[in-house]
C-alpha positions in Angstrom: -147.6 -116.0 57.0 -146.1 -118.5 54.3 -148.8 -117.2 51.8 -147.6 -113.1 52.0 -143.7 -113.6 53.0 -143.6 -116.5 50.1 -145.7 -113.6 47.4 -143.3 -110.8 48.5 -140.0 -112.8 48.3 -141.0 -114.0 44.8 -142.4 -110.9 43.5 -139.2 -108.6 44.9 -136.1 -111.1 45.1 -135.5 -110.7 41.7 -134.4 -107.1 42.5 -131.5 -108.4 44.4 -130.6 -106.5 47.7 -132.9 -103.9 46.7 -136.1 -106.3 46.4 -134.9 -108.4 49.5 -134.4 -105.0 51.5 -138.2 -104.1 50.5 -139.2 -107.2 51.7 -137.8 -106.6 55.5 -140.2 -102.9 55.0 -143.0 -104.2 53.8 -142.9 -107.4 56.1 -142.4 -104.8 59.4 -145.4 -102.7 58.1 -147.6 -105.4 58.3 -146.6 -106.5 61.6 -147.4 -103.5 63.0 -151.2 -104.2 61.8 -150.7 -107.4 64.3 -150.7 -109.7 61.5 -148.9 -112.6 62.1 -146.3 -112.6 60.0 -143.1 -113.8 62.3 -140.9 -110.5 61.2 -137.5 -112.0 62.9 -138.1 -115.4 61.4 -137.9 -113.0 57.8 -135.1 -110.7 59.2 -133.5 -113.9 59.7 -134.1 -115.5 56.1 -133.1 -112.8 54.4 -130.0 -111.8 56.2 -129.0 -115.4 55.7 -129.3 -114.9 51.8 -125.7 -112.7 52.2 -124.8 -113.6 55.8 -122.0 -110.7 55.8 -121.5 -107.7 57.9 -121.9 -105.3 55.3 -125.5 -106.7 54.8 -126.2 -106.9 58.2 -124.8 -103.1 58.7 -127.8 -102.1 55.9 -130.5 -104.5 56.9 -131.4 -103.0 60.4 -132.6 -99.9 58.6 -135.4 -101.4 56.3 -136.6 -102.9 60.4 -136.6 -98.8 61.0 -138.5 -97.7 58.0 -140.8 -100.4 58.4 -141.3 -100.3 62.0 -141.8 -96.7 61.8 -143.8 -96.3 58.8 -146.5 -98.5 60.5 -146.5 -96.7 63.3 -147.5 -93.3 61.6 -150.3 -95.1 59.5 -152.0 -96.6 62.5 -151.5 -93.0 64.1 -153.1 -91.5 61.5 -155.9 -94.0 61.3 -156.5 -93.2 65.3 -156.5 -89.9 64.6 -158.9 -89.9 61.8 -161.6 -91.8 63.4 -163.5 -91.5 66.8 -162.3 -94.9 68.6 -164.9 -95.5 71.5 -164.2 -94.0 74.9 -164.4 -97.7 77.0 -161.5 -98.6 73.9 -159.6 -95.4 74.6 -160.2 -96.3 78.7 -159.0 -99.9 78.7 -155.7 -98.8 76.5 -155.4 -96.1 78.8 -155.4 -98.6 81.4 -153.4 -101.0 79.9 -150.6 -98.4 79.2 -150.8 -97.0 82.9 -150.3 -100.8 83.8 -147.1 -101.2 82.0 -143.5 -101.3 83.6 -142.6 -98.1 82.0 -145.6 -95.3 81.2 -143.6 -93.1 78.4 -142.6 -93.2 75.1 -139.2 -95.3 76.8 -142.0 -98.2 76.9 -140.6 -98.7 73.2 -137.0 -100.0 74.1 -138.9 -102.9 76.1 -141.4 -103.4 73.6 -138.8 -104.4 70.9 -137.3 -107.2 72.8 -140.8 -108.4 75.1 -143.5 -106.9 73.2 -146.4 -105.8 75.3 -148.6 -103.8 72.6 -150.2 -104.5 69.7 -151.2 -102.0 67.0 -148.6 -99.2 68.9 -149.3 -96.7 66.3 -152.5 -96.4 67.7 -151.6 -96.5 71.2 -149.6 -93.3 70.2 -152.3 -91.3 69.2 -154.4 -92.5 72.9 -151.8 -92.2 75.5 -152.4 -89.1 76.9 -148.7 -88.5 77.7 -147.1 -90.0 74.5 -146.0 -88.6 71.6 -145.6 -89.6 68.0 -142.0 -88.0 67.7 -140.8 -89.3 70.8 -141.9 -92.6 69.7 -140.3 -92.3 66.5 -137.2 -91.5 67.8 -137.1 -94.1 70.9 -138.5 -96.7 68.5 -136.1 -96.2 65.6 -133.2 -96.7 68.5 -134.9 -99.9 69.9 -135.2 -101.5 66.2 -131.0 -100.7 65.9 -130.0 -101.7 68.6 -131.8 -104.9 68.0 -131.6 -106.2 64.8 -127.9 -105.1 64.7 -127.1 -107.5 67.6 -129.1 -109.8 66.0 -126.9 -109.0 62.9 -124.0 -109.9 64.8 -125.8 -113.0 66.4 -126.5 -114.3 62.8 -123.2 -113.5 61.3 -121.5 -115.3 64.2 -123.9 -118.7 64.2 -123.7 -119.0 60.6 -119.8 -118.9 60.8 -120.4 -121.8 63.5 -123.5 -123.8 63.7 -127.1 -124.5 62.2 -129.0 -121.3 61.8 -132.5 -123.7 62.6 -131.2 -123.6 66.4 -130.0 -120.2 66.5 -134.2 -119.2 65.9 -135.2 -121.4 68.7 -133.0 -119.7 71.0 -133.9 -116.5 69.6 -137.9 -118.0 70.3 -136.8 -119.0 73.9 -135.1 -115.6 74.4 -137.8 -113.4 73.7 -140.6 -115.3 75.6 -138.7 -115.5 78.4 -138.2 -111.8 78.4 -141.9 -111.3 77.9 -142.6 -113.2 81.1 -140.0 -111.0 83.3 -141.6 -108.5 81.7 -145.1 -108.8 82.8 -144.2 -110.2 86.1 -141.8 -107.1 86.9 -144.8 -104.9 85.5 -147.2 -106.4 88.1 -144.2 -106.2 91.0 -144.4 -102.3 90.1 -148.6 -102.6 90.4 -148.1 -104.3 93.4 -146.0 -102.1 95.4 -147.7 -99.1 93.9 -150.4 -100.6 96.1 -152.4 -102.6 93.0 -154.3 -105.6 94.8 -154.6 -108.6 93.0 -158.0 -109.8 95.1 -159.4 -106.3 94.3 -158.8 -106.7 90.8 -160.0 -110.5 90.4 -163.0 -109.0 92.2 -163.8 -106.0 90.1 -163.9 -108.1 86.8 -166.2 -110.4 88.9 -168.3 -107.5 89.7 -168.3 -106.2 85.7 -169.2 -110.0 84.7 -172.3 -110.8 87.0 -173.3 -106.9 86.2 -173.4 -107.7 82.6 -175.3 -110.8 83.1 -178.2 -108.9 84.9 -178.1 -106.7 82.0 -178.3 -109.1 79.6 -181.2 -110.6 81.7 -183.2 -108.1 82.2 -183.0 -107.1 78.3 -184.7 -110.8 77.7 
């Protein structure tokens, strides 16, 4: 993460806002490939470099751009290649298990993210689709980053920035964890069974071991 953020900052900075603001885009785009690249920790760095609210007005859009500029690469990845059908199944089943089952998915996803490579996850979903993604995603990153906007303008007018990212760290796990234990609430009374399901992947386990045995 310190290797590309450092690289981009040094190689753009010099551009001023416009340099910093291609750093926010480029830093978003290669989130979205699930590299870890800690894309708050740089919205927060570089909004701190003119902690105003005319910067912190601007700034949310190069999340959008970003945000959504990945998405339609790994869409059009997904939809260029043939991804195997127990990949598609287990995404499939991953996106039926989620608290929400529709594009709307996106507004959680921005503050508890429960999906990596979403772009692609776009293009599989059976009921999603890439405008309505767009369009719910690019409201998600607002909404967001200009509270966090406000958050940062406020803490930097009143205390040390360093504990205004842990609470922001704290926040957003936390909300993860609701997230996935509201998700299996919904599984739960939709008449999901936990003992079934431990059961099942017990079942796929020892079946793949016979496999593997009888192969030897």
């Amino acid at each position: 993460m310190d290797t590309i953020i450092t690289f981009l900052i040094d190689l753009l900075a010099p551009l001023g806002p416009l340099g910093l603001f291609l750093v926010i885009v480029i830093t978003y785009i290669v989130d979205s490939f699930a590299i870890p690249v800690l894309p708050d920790v740089v919205y927060n760095m570089v909004f701190m470099t003119d902690p105003t609210l005319e910067w912190g007005f601007i700034l949310p859009w190069a999340v959008v751009i970003g945000e959504d500029l990945g998405m339609i690469i790994l869409y059009v990845i997904a939809d260029r290649i043939t991804l195997p059908a127990k990949v598609q199944k287990a995404m499939q089943a991953w996106g039926d298990f989620l608290l929400v089952h529709d594009e709307r998915m996106l507004l959680i996803q921005r503050v508890a993210p429960m999906m990596m490579f979403v772009g692609v996850f776009v293009r599989v979903l059976e009921n999603w689709r890439l405008s309505k993604a767009l369009f719910y995603n690019t409201i998600a990153c607002l909404i967001k980053y200009y509270l966090l906007s406000l958050l940062y303008y406020f803490l930097a007018e009143n205390m040390d920035m360093q504990d205004a990212q842990n609470i922001s760290v704290i926040i957003t796990i936390s909300l993860m964890v609701l997230c996935a234990v509201l998700s299996v609430w919904k599984k739960m009374r939709d008449g999901w069974e936990v003992k079934k399901f431990i059961q099942e992947l017990k079942e796929k386990r020892e079946a793949k071991r016979r496999q593997e045995n009888d192969k030897q």
